[in-house]
C-alpha positions as CSV (number, residue, x, y, z in Angstrom):
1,X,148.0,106.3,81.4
2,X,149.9,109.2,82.3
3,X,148.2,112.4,83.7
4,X,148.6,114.6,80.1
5,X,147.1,111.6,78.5
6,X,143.9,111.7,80.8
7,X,143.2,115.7,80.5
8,X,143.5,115.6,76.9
9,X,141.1,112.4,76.8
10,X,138.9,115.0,79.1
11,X,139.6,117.9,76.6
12,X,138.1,115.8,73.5
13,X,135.0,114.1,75.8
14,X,134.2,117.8,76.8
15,X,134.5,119.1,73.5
16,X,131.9,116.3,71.6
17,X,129.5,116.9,74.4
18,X,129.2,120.1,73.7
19,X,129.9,119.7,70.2
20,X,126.7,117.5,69.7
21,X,124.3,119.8,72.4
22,X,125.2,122.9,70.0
23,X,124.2,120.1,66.7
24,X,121.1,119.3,68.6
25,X,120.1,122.8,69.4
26,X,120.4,124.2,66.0
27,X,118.8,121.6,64.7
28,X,115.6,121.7,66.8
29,X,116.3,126.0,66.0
30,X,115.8,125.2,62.4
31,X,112.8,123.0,62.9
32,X,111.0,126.0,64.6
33,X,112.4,129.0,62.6
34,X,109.7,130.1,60.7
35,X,110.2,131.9,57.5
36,X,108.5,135.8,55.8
37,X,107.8,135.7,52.4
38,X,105.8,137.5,50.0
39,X,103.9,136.3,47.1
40,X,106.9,137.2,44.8
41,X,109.3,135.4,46.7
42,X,106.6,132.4,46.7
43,X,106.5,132.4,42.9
44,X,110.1,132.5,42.5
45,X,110.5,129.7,45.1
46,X,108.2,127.9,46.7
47,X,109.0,126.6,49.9
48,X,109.2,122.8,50.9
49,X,105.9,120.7,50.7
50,X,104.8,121.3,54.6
51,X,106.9,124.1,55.9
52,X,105.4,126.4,57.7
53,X,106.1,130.3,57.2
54,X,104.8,134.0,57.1
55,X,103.2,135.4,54.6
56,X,102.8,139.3,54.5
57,X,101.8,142.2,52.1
58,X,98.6,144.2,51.6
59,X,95.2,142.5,51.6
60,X,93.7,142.6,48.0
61,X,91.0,145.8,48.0
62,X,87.7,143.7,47.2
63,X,89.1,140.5,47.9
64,X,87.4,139.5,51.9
65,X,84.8,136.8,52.1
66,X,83.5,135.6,55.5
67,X,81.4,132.7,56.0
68,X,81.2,130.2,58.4
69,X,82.5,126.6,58.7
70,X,81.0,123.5,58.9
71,X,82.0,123.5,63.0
72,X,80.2,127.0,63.3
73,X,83.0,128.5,63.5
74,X,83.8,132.1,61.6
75,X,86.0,131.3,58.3
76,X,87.4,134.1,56.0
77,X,89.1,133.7,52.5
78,X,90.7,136.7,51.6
79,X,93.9,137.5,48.8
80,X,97.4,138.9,50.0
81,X,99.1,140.7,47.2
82,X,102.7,142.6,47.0
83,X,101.3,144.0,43.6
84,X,103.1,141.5,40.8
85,X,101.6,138.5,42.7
86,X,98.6,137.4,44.3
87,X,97.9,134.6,46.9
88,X,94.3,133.3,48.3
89,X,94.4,132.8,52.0
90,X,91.6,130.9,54.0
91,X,91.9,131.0,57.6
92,X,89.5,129.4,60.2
93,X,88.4,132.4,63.0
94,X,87.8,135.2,64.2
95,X,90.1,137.8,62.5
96,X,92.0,140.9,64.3
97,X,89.9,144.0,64.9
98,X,91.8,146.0,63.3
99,X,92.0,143.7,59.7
100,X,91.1,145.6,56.7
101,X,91.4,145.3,52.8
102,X,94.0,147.5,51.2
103,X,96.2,147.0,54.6
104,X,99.4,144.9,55.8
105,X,98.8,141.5,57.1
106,X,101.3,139.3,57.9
107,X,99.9,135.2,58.1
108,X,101.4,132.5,59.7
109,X,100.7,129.2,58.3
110,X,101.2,126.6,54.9
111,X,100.9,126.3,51.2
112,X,98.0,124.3,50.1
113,X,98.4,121.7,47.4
114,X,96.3,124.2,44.9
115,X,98.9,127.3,45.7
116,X,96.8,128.6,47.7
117,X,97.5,129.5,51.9
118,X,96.1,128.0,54.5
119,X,96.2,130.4,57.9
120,X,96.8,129.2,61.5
121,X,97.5,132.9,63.0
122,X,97.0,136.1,61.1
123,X,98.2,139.4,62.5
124,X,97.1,142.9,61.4
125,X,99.0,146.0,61.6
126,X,98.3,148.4,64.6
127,X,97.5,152.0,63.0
128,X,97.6,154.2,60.1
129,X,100.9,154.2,59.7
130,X,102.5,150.8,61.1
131,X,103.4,148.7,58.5
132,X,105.0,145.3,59.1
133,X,108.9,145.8,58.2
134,X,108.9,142.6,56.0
135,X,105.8,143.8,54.1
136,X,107.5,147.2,53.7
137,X,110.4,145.3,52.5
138,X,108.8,143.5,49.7
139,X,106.8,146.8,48.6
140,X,110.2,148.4,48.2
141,X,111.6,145.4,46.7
142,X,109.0,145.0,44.0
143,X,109.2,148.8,43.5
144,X,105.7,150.3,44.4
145,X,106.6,152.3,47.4
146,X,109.8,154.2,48.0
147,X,109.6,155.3,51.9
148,X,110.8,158.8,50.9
149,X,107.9,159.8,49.2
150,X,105.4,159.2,51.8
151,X,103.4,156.1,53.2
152,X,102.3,153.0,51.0
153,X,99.5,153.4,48.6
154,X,96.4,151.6,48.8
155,X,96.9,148.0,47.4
156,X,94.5,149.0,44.4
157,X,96.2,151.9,43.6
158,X,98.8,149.4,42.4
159,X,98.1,146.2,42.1
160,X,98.0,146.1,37.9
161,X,99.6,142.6,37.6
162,X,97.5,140.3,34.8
163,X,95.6,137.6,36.7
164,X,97.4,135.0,35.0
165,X,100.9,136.1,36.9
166,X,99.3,135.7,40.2
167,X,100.0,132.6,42.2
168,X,97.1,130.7,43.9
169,X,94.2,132.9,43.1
């Protein structure tokens, strides 16, 4: 084997090593990206049966119940809504402080087989006048807030959708 043989042999050895460590990566990347969506995007497209992903907008005015499971521990069930669409949450602990109705939330967890969400983390917003960039993306998206003309209405100052339109809830 001559010597230009053996460094191009070298060339393509080094080049599918680090060909399949770059596949691997991205795949395990993918595996672990985790998704925003609001409830319009869910109703348009669902994601894949056990996926996990964010879900974010305003919590439903009205819509907070707290109770406690069956372990003792505290439980909520609460709707997130980006006005056209509505989706029940249920999460299992003790909420953030600073989690109120008519405010952004952004959840982290799965669909439930009855369209409804099922919470592992949720995540409140930290004052008046922060507001989660994805859940001030979908407002603008589905048209009830432009950022010009001030900070986001309350969630029942808009939230007119007919129950039937509203996904898991």
């Amino acid at each position: 084997m001559t010597r230009k043989r053996r460094r191009l042999m070298m060339l393509g050895l080094c080049a599918l090593g680090i060909g399949t460590a770059t596949a691997l990566t991205l795949t395990a990347f993918q595996d672990n990206l985790v998704f925003f969506r609001s409830p319009s995007d869910i109703a348009r497209e669902a994601p894949r049966d056990g996926r996990a992903f964010r879900l974010g907008g305003l919590v439903e005015a009205g819509s907070l119940t707290r109770e406690t499971a069956a372990d003792g521990r505290p439980a909520a069930r609460f709707r997130v809504t980006d006005g056209p669409h509505t989706i029940t949450v249920t999460y299992a602990g003790v909420l953030p402080d600073l989690f109120r109705e008519g405010q952004g939330v952004v959840a982290l967890g799965r669909l439930t087989p009855d369209g409804g969400f099922r919470a592992s983390e949720v995540l409140a917003r930290h004052d008046e006048t922060y507001m989660p960039p994805e859940v001030a993306d979908a407002l603008r998206r589905s048209g009830h807030w432009n950022p010009s003309q001030g900070a986001a209405p309350p969630a029942a100052t808009w939230n007119t959708a007919p129950r039937s339109t509203r996904a898991g809830g």
